[in-house]
KOLLOVEX-554256 format. One record per residue (C-alpha): x, z, y. Coordinates in steps of 0.25 Angstrom, whole numbers, padded with zeros to 4 digits, always signed. Each point is the difference from the previous one (the first is absolute). Example, Ala and Ser with C-alpha at 12.3 -4.5 7.8 and 13.67 -1.06 7.14 Angstrom:
+0049+0031-0018 +0006-0002+0014 
END
This chain:
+0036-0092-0289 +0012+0007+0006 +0009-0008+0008 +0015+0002-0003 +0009-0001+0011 +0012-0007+0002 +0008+0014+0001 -0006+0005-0013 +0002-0013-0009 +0016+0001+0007 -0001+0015-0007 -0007-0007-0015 +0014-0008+0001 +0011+0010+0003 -0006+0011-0011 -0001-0014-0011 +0013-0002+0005 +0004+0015-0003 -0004+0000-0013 +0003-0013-0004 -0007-0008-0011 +0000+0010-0011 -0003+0014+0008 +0016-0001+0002 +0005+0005+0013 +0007-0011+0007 +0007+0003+0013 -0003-0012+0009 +0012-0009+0006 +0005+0004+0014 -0005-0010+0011 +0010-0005+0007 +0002+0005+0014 -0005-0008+0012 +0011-0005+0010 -0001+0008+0014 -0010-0003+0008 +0000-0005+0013 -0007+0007+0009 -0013-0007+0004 -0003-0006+0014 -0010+0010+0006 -0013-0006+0001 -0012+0003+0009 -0008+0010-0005 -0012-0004-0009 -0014+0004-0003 -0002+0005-0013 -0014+0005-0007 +0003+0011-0011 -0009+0009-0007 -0011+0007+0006 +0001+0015+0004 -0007+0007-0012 -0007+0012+0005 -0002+0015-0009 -0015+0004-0003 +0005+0014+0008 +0006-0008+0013 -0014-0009+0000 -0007+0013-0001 +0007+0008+0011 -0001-0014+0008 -0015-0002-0004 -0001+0015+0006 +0006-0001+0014 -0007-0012+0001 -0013+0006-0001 +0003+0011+0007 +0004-0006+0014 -0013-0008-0002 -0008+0011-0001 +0007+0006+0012 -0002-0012+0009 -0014-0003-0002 -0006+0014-0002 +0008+0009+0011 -0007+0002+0012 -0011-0010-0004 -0009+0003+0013 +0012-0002+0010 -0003-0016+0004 -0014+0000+0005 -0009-0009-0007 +0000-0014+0002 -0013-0008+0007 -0003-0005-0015 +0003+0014-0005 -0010+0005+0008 -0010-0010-0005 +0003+0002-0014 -0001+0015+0002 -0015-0003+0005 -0004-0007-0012 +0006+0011-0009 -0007+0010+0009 -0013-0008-0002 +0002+0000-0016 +0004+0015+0000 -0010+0006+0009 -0012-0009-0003 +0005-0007-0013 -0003-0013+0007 +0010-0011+0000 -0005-0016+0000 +0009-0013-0001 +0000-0008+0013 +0010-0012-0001 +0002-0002+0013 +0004+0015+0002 +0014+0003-0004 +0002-0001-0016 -0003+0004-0013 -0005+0013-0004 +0011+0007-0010 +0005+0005+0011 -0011+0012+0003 -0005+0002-0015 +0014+0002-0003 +0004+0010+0011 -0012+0010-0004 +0009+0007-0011 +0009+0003+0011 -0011+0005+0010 -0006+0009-0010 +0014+0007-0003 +0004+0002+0015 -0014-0003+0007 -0002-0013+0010 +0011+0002+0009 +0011-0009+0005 +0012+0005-0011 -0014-0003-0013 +0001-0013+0007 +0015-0005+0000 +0001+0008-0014 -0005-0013-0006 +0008-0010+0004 +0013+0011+0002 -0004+0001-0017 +0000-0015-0002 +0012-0003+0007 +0007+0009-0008 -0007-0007-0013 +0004-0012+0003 +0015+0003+0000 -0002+0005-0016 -0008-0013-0002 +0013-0005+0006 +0011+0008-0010 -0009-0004-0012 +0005-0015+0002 +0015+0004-0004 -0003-0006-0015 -0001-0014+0010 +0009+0003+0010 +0011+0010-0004 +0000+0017+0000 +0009-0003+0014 -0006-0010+0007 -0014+0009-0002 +0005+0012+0004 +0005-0009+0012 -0014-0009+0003 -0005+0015-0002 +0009+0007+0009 -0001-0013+0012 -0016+0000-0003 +0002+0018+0002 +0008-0002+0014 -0006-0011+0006 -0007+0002+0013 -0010-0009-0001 -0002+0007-0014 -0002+0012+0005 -0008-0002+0013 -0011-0006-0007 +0000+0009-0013 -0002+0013+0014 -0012-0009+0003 -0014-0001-0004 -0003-0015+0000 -0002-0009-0014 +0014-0005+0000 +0008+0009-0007 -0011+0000-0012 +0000-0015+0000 +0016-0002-0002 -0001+0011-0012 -0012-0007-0006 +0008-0014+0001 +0012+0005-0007 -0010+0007-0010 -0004-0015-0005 +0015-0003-0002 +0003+0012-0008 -0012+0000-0008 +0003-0013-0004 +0013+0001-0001 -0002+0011-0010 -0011-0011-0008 +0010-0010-0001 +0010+0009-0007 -0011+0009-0008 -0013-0010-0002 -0007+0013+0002 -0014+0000+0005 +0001+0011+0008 +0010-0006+0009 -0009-0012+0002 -0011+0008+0004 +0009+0009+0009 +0005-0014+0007 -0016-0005+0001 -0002+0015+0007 +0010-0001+0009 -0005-0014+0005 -0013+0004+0001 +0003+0012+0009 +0008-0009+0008 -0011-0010+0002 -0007+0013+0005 +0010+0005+0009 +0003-0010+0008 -0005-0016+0001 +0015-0006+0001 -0001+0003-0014 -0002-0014-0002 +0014-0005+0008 +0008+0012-0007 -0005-0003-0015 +0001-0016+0003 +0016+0002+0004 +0001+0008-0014 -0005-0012-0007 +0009-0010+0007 +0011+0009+0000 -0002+0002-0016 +0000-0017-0003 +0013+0001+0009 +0007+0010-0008 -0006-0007-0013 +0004-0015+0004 +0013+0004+0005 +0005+0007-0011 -0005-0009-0010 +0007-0013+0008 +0010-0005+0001 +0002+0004+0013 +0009+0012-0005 +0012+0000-0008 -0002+0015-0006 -0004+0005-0010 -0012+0011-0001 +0006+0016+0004 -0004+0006-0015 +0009+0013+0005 -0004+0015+0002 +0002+0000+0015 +0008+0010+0001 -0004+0009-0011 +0008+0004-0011 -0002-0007-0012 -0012+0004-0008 +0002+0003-0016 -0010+0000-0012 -0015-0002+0002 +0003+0000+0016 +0008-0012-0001 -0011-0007-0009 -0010+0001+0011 +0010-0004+0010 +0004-0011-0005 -0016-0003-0002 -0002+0000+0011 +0013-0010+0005 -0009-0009-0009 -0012+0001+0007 +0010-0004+0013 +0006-0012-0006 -0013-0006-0003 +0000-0013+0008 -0013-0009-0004 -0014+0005+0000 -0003-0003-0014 +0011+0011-0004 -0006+0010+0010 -0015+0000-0007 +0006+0002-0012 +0009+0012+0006 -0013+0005+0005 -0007+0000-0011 -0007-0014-0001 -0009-0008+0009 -0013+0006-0005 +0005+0014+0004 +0006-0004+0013 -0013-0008+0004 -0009+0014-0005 +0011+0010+0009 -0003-0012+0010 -0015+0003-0001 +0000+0015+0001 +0011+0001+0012 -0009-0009+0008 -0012+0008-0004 +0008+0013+0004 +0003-0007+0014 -0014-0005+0003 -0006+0015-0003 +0012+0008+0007 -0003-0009+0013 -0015+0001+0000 +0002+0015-0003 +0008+0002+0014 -0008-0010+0009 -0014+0004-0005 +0004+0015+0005 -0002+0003-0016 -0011-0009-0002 -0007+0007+0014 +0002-0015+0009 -0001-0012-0008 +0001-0006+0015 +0015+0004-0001 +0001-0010-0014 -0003-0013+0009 +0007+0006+0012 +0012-0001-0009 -0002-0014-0003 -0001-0003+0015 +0013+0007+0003 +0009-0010-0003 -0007-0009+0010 +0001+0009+0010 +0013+0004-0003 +0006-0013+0000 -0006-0002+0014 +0005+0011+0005 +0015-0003-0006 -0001-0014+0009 -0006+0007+0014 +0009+0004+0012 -0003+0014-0003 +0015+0005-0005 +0004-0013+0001 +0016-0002+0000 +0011-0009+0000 +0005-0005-0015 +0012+0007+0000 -0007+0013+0003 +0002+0008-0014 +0015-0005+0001 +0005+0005+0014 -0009+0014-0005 +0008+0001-0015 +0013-0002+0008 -0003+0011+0010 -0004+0010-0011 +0003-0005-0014 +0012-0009+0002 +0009+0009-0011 -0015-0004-0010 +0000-0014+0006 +0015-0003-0003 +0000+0006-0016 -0012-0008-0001 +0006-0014+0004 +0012+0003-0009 -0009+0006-0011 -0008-0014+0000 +0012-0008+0001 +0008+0008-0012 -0015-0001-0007 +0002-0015+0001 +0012-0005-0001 +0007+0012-0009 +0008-0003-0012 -0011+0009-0007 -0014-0004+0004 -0010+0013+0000 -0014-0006-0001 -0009+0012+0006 +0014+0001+0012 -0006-0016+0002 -0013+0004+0001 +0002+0013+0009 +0008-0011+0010 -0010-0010+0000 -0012+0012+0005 +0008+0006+0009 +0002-0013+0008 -0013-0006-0004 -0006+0012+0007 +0008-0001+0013 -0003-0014-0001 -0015+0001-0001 -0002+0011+0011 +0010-0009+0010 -0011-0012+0000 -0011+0009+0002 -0001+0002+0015 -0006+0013-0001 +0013+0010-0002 +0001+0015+0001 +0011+0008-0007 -0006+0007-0010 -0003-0013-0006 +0015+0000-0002 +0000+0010-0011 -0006-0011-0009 +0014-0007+0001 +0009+0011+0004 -0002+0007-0015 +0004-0012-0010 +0009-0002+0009 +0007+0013-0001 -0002-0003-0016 +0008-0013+0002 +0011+0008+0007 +0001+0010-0012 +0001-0012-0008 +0014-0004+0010 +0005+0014+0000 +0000+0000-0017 +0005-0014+0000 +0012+0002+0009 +0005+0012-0005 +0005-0009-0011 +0008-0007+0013 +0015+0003+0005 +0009-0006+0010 +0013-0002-0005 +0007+0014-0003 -0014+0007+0005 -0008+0003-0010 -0015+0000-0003 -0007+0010+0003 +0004+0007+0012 -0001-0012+0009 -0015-0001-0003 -0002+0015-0001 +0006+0001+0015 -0008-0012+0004 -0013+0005-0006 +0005+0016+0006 +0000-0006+0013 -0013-0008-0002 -0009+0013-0004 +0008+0008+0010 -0003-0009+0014 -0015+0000-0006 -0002+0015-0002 +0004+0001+0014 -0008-0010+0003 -0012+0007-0006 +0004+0014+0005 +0000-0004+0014 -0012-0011+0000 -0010+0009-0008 +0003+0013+0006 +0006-0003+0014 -0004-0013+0005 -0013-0001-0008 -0008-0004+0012 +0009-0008+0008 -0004-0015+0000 +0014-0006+0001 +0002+0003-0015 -0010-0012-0007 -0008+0010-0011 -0005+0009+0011 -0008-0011+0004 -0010+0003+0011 +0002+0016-0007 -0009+0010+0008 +0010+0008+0009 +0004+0015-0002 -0006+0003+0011 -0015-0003-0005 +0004+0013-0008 +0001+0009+0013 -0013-0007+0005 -0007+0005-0012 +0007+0014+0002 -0004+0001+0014 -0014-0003-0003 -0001+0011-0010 +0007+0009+0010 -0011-0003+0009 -0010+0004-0010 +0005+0012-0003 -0001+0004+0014 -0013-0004+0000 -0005+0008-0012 -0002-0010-0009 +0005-0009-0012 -0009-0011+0006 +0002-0003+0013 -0008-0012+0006 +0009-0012+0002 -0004-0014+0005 +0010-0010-0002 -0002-0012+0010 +0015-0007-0005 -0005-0013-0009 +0014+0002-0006 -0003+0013-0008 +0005+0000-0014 +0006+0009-0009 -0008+0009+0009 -0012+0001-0008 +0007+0004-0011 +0006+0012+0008 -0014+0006+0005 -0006-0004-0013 -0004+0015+0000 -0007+0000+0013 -0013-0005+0002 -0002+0000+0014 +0011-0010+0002 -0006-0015+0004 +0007-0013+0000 -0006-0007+0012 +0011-0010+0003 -0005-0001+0013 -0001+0007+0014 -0013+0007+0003 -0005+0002+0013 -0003+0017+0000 +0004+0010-0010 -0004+0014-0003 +0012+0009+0001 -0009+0009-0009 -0002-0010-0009 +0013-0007+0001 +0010+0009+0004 +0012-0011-0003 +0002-0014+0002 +0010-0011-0006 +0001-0013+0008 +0009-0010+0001 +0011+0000+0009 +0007-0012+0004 +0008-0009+0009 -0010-0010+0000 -0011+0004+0010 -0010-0007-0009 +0003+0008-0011 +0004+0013+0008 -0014+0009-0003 +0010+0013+0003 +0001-0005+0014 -0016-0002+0001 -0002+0014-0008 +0008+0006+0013 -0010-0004+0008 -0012+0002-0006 +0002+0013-0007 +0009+0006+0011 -0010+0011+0002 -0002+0006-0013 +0014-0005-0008 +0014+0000+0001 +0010-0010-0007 +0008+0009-0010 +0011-0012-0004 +0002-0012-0005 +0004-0004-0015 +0006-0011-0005 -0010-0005-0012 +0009-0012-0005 +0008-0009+0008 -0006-0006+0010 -0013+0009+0000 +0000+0016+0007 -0011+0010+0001 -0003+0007+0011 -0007+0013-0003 -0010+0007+0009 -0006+0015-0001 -0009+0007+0007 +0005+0008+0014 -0001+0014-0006 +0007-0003-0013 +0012-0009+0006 +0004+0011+0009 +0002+0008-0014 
END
């Protein structure tokens, strides 16, 4: 039924009143004229929550398109400039295993999930196994996940998508990881895939989106065995988001508006307003029926579970090749969860929160004032509760584990840019006394995405290996990239694509992945007591401060008749190469 406002029922009078109660037109007595004012007391200035900035379908698609194409630029140009990571490099073996030999086995206590490789194979066919194949993965699913992003305006508003979108696009956690070829950028892409799928279920009752949400577990399960804490904190982060709106600890009511969107008409306004229905549900009973009755919901139940079960043990069988790999799965968790409690990365509690102020602050302020609007808002947005509760459920979570690193952070760091949106499209609606909404959020949200980009810019393609900046966490260093250059210039002088190349350094990694080509390169780890300069014309060896570790001073030594040391490279921080070549080729 259409709701009459207060202005149009003052209109209904004045036009009865005009014509009077035969049709006649009656003019309407004069109102008397108010005594002069006296002027007001000025008062302080107040804050105010208007109406919400509608955005055009043309201004979200030129946004939706700037958007995209700064992601694109940030994670695919110069995708080769940082060197690859120690994991990276270890990844890069597996993948070469699986290309080369179409060999890949599931070991739990070897890294993660398997995902990761089969899916890179599309981009190794198109540009060949090579470091650019490689990131192209990761660069591509980065970029998906700010779509998955802007397909939540329908939950969250057209602006604060195109801002979650636009934060997630700039920030420089964000794009580090989306230039890196570990299991983390695939992981937070399949999470928020089981929030849109079943997002899209709830409002449609579709089977299809059931499924694609099963799907989207299930290749999370198989990239990464943290599955577990991530899809736990969405659970608990959905009973929040329903208890809360469905207390009494809120005095709103249920947003049923367009976010931001020009009002629909006709058929588009009936499946709209459906779909408000579907959001207003608030007892269990009521959703059943919505999704089509309970012996429907239990048989989707049936086939989504069956759907997970077969897309896991596809992956870690190695395609039905290891049914090893289907028990190691099972054992991951117990391995994993031991790891999580060892020294091994172990930090302080408040690790992830000294880390987001150094380089998300602008995403971890939005997100506090998005989860504090989300609550005690005068209009309380189910799915904005929900998008709170999992951005801080996460941090939460990964705070208690001992075991920290950074790129865990984009787990957190993405709902939490969703959160922010939700702040940005709330408090546009705001104004300060005579300043009025929107610019003071626009301006604060300019500034936010302004200080990230540069941020981004100077991290990911300046300072992408110094360790002073928390995600270029023990990151190979620029100059492993010169020690690789150098040995091929060596080669070349030599006459060969294959020079012989002992490396005695334990601490080697990604260097296997950079003489993947050469056969005659051995990873002994350790010192021998001879080498054949015709055999072996180089030798990498540690050098180091610490005369225990220092082989390069031992290599000075003992090879000082036929070699020469070349340089010394910085592999990571705290670890440098020394490289050794044969007399006649070191003179060259």
């Amino acid at each position: 039924m259409r709701t009459v406002t207060t202005k149009q029922r003052n209109r209904r009078k004045q036009l009865e009143v005009k014509k009077g109660g035969n049709g006649a037109s009656v003019r309407p007595m004069p109102l008397p004229t108010p005594p002069e004012a006296k002027p007001a007391l000025p008062s302080s200035p107040t804050l105010t929550l208007g109406p919400m900035v509608e955005i055009s379908k043309r201004t979200w698609l030129i946004a939706c398109i700037a958007i995209f194409l700064f992601a694109l630029v940030t994670r695919f140009y110069a995708l080769e400039l940082k060197p690859m990571h120690h994991d990276e490099g270890v990844n890069g073996f597996f993948l070469t295993s699986l290309v080369r030999q179409g060999i890949y086995r599931y070991d739990p206590t070897n890294y993660h999930g398997p995902t990761l490789y089969y899916l890179a194979l599309p981009g190794v066919k198109l540009f060949g196994l090579g470091t650019f194949a490689l990131r192209f993965l990761t660069a591509f699913f980065g970029v998906g996940t700010i779509w998955l992003i802007l397909s939540l305006r329908r939950h969250i508003g057209a602006l604060a998508a195109l801002t979650s979108a636009a934060l997630i696009a700039v920030s420089p956690g964000a794009v580090f990881y989306s230039r890196y070829f570990i299991h983390e950028t695939l992981f937070v892409f399949f999470t928020l895939g089981i929030v849109v799928a079943a997002l899209r279920f709830y409002e449609t009752g579709r089977a299809l989106f059931a499924m694609l949400a099963a799907a989207s577990a299930a290749i999370l399960f198989a990239t990464k065995e943290t599955a577990f804490v991530s899809v736990g904190t969405l659970g608990l982060a959905w009973l929040v988001a329903w208890r809360w709106t469905n207390s009494g600890f809120n005095s709103g009511k249920h947003s049923r508006s367009s976010f931001g969107f020009p009002a629909a008409s006709g058929r588009r306004r009936e499946k709209r307003r459906a779909k408000q229905v579907r959001r207003g549900v608030t007892d269990p009973k009521s959703l059943l029926t919505l999704l089509g009755g309970r012996d429907r919901v239990v048989l989707l139940a049936i086939y989504a579970a069956a759907l997970f079960i077969l897309l896991n043990v596809l992956f870690y069988s190695s395609f039905f090749t290891n049914w090893p790999g289907v028990t190691g799965a099972l054992q991951a968790m117990k391995v994993w969860a031991k790891t999580g409690t060892s020294e091994f990365h172990g930090k302080p509690f408040d690790t992830y929160l000294k880390w987001l102020v150094q380089e998300e602050a602008a995403i971890l302020l939005l997100a506090t004032a998005g989860s504090v609007v989300a609550l005690l808002g005068r209009q309380v947005n189910r799915f904005a509760v929900f998008a709170g509760a999992w951005a801080f459920g996460m941090l939460a979570a990964y705070s208690l584990i001992p075991y920290k690193t950074p790129w865990l952070m984009l787990s957190f760091v993405v709902p939490m840019a969703i959160i922010g949106g939700y702040a940005v499209q709330t408090l546009s609606g705001l104004s300060w006394g005579a300043l009025k909404a929107p610019w003071p959020a626009f301006a604060a949200t300019g500034l936010a995405l302004t200080v990230l980009a540069y941020q981004s810019v100077v991290l990911n393609f300046r300072e992408y290996d110094n360790d002073q900046y928390p995600y270029a966490y023990s990151q190979s260093h620029r100059e492993l990239l010169t020690l690789v250059s150098e040995v091929g210039r060596l080669a070349a002088l030599a006459g060969t694509t294959q020079i012989g190349v002992n490396v005695a350094s334990p601490e080697y990694w990604p260097l296997p992945w950079y003489f993947r080509d050469n056969p005659r390169v051995g990873f002994a780890g350790t010192v021998s007591q001879t080498y054949d300069p015709n055999d072996v014309p180089l030798v990498i060896a540690r050098a180091s401060a610490d005369p225990k570790e220092d082989q390069a001073q031992q290599l000075r030594t003992t090879l000082a008749a036929n070699y020469q040391q070349v340089g010394i490279y910085t592999l990571r921080p705290g670890v440098r190469l020394a490289l050794f070549a044969r007399n006649d080729l070191a003179a060259r």
